[in-house]
C-alpha positions, 0 to 999 in steps of 0.5 A: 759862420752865418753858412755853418748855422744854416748847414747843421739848420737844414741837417746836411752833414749833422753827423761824422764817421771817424775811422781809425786803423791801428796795428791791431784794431779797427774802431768807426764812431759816428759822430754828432757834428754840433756836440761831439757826442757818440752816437754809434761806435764799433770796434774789433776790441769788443768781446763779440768781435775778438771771439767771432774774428781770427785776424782782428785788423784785416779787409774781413774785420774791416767789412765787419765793422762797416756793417755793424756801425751801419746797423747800429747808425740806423738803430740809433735813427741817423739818416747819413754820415758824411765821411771826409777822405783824409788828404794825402790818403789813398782810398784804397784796402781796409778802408774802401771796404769798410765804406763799400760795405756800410754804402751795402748795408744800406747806410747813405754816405755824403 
């Protein structure tokens, strides 16, 4: 616990990524480790996204996204997110590109 407190004290992985892929969506929500709370949160269900995108679950609404959680983090004065890669999971497809393009768009990853 004593390494916990001193982890969130100094800042290092203060905040999450979460990124979900279903049949038809992809959301990404940045996380507040301490509180759970929501400080950024893209999705394709969102009306600006549903009428600018054809397919709103491919690489391309991927990238989308990537980009557009990684503006809204900076907006919102987050200086990185940390990103667990899921055990069992490959890094590869919609989620390589999704990470790819948030380290792109200038949103460091730890």
């Amino acid at each position: 616990m004593a390494t916990f407190t001193r982890a969130l004290a100094v800042g290092e992985r203060m905040h999450h990524l979460k990124i979900c892929f279903s049949n038809r969506y992809v959301y990404a929500q940045v996380l507040r480790k301490t509180d759970g709370h929501i400080l950024a949160a893209a999705s394709t269900n969102e009306k600006v996204m549903r009428e600018a995108l054809t397919n709103l679950a491919d690489k391309h609404a991927a990238s989308v996204i990537g980009r557009t959680i990684a503006a809204r983090a900076m907006a919102a004065d987050i200086p990185a997110v940390h990103f667990v890669k899921p055990k069992g999971k490959r890094f590869h497809g919609k989620l390589k590109v999704l990470i790819d393009t948030m380290r792109e768009a200038g949103m460091p990853l730890n």
